[in-house]
C-alpha positions in Angstrom: 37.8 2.4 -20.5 37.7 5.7 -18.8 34.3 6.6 -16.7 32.3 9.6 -17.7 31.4 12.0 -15.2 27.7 13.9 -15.2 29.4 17.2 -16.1 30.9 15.7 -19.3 27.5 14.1 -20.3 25.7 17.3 -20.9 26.4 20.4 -22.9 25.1 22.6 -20.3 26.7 25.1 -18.0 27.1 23.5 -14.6 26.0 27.1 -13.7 22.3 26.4 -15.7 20.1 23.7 -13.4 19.5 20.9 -15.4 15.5 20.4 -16.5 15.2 16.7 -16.0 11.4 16.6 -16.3 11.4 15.1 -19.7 13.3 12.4 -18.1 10.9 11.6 -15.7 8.2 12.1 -18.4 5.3 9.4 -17.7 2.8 9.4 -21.0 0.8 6.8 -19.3 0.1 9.6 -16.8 -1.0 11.7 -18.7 -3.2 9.2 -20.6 -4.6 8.0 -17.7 -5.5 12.0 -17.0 -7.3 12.7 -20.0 -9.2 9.2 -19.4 -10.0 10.6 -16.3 -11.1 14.1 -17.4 -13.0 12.6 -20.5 -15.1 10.0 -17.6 -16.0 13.2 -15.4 -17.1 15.3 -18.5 -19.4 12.2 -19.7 -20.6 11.9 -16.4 -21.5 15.3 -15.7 -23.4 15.2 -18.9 -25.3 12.1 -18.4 -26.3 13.5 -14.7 -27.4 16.4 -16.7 -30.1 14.3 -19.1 -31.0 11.8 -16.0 -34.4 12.2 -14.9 -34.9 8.9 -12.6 -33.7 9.3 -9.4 -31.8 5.8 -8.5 -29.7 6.5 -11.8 -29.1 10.1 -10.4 -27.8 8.8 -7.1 -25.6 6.5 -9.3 -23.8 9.4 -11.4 -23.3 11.1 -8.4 -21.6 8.3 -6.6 -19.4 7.6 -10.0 -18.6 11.3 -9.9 -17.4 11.3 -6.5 -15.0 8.0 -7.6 -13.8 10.0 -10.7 -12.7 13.1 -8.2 -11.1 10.3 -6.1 -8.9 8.9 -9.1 -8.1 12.4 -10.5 -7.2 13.5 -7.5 -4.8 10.7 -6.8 -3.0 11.3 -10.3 -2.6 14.8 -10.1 -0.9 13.8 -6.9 1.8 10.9 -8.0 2.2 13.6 -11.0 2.9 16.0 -7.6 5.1 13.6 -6.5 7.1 12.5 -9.8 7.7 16.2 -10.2 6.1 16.7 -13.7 4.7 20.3 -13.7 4.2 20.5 -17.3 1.3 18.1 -16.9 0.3 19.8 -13.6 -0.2 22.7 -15.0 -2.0 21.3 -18.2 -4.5 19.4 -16.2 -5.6 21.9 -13.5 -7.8 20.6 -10.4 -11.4 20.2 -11.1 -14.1 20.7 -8.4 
């Protein structure tokens, strides 16, 4: 049985880089991303009908725990290398 090398796995041009995002793909990422933007988007909504102050305070602390945990998946998406869902799910302020 004779080993493969890379260059006779793919059809490409050794000259063409390779796009090997699609095999790094993460859709749980991604998921967890559009969790993440759907919980800020409720949030800034309920902040926006909130009229007692305590529950105020509370959406604002939840807010600033949402920006925490988009934050952090943006950035193991940074680090995995997946620009097409960096550039789908731009930073929020």
């Amino acid at each position: 049985m004779t080993q493969t090398t890379q260059k006779e796995k793919t059809l490409l041009s050794p000259r063409i880089p390779r796009d090997t995002e699609h095999e790094r793909y993460h859709p749980e990422l991604e998921e967890e991303l559009k969790e993440c933007l759907f919980c800020l988007h409720r949030n800034e909504m309920m902040f926006d009908l909130e009229v007692d102050t305590d529950l105020i305070e509370q959406h604002i602390y939840e807010r600033q725990a949402l920006l925490a945990r988009y934050r952090y998946l943006l950035g193991k998406a940074r680090e995995l290398g997946l620009h097409t869902i960096l550039e789908k799910y731009q930073p929020v302020g």
